[in-house]
C-alpha positions as CSV (number, residue, x, y, z in Angstrom):
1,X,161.5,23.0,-113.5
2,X,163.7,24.8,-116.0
3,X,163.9,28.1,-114.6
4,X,160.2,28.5,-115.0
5,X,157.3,29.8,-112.4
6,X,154.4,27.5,-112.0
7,X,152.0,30.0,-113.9
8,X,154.5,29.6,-117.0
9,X,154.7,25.6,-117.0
10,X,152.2,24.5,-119.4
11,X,150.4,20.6,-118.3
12,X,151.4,18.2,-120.9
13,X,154.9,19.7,-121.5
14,X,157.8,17.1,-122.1
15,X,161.6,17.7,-121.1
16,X,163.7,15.5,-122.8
17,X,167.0,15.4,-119.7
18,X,169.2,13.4,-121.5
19,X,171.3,10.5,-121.6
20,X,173.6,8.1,-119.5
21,X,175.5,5.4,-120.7
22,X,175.7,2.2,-118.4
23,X,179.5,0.4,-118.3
24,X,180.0,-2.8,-116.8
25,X,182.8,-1.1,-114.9
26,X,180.7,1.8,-113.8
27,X,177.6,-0.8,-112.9
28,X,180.1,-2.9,-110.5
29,X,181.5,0.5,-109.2
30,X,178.1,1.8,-108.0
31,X,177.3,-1.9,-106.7
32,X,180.2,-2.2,-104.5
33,X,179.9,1.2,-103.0
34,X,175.9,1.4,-102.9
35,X,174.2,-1.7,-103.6
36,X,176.5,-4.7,-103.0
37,X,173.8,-7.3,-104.4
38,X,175.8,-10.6,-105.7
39,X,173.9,-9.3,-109.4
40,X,175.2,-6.3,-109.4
41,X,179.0,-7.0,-109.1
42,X,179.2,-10.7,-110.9
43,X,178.7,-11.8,-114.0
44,X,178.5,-15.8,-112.8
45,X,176.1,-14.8,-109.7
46,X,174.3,-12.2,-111.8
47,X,173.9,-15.4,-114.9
48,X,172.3,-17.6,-111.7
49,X,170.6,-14.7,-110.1
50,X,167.1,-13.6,-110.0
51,X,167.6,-11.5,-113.7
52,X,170.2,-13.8,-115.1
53,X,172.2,-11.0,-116.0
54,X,174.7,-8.7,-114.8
55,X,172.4,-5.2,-114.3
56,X,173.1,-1.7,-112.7
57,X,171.0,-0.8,-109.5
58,X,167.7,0.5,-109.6
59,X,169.1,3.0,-107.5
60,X,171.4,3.5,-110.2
61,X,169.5,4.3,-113.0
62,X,167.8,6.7,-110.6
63,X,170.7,8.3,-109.7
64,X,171.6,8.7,-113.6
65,X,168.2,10.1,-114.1
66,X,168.7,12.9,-111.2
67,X,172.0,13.4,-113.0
68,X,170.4,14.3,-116.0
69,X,167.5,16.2,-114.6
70,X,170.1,18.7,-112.5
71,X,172.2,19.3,-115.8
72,X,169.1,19.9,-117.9
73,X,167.6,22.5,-115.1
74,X,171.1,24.5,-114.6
75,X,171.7,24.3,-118.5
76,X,168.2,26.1,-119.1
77,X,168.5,28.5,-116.3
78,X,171.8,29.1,-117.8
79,X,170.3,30.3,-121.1
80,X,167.8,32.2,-119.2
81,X,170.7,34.3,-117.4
82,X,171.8,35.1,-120.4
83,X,169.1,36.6,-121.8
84,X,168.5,38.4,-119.1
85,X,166.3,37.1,-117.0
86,X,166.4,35.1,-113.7
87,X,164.9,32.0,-113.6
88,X,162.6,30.5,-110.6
89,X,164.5,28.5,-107.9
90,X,163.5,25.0,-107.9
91,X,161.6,23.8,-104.5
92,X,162.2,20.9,-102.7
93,X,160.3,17.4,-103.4
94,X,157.7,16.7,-101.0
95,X,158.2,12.9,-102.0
96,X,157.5,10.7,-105.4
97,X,155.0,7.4,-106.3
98,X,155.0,4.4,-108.3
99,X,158.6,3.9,-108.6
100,X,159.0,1.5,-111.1
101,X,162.5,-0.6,-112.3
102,X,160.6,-2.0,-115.6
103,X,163.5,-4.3,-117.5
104,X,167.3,-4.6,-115.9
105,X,169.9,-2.0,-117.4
106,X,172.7,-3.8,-118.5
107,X,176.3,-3.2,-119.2
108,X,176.3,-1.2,-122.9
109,X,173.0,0.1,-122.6
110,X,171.8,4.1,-122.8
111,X,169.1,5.2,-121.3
112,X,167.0,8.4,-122.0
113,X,165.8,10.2,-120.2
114,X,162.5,12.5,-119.8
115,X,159.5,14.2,-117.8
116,X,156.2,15.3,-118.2
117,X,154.2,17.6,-116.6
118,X,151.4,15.5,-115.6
119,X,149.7,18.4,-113.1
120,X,150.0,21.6,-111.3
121,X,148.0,22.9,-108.3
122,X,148.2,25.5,-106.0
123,X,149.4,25.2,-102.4
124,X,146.9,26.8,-99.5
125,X,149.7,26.8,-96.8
126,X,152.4,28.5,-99.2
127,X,150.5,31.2,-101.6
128,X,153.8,32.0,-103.3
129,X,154.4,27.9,-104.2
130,X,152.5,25.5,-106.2
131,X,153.1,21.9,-106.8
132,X,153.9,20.5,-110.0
133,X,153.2,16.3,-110.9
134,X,155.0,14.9,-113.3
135,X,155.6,11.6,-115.0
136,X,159.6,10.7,-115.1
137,X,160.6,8.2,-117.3
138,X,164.0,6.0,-118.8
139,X,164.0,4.3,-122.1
140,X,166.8,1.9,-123.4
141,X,168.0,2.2,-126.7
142,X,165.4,0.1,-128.3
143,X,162.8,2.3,-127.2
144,X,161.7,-0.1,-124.1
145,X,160.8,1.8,-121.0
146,X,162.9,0.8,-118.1
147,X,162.6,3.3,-115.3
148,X,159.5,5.6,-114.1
149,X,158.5,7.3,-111.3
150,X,155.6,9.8,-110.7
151,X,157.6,13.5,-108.5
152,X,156.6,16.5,-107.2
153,X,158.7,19.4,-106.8
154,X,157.4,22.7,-104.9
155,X,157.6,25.4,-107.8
156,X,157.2,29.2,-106.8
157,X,154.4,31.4,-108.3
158,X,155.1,34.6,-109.9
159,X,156.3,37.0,-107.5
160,X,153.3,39.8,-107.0
């Protein structure tokens, strides 16, 4: 996560990632090419549809989120590089929980996005890699969360 070894991540820290605007256009887009569902890509089905309103995917706003979370990690290991220093290489995700889609994201709305380091353990069978928990997180612009997910990414130790 941001450049950083797992010794350096501190429990409790927040990321803010930033944020992504939802268009109608861009919500119909992603529908038709990922998620065809009728309330997705139609206002009238979507206004007699199970949310009674035209809404982006969950999959979607999840996409948005990773969107966010890769700019905010190569923007920070960015900075690192130029001060010098190489950052950590991020680790692969061994999988997330409690995926949650909270309240539909409509067209107009902007989500924010952020993650907090909810844990951090060691790994027996990979000494050189912890695990790091976090709690992931999109709130609309009036402050109502929409989007959460508990990940875990593989984050390397110090070297030595």
């Amino acid at each position: 996560m941001i450049g950083l070894y797992l010794e350096e991540i501190e429990i409790g820290r927040i990321v803010e990632l930033g944020h992504h605007h939802f268009t109608r256009e861009a919500i119909i887009a992603f529908a038709r090419q990922y998620d065809p569902q009728p309330f997705h890509l139609d206002d009238e089905a979507a206004r007699n549809g199970p949310l009674g309103v035209l809404s982006a995917s969950g999959w979607h706003t999840a996409a948005a989120w990773m969107k966010c979370y890769v700019a905010t990690n190569q923007a920070a290991e960015a900075n690192m590089r130029e001060q010098g220093r190489a950052p950590a290489a991020i680790g692969p995700s061994p999988g997330l929980t409690n995926l949650r889609w909270l309240k539909p994201v409509t067209p107009g709305d902007t989500i924010t996005y952020r993650s907090t380091v909810t844990g951090k353990r060691d790994l027996n069978s990979r000494p050189q890699w912890g695990l790091l928990f976090s709690l992931n997180e999109g709130f609309n612009q009036k402050g109502e969360l929409v989007f959460s997910f508990e990940g875990k990414v593989l984050t390397p130790k110090k070297p030595g």
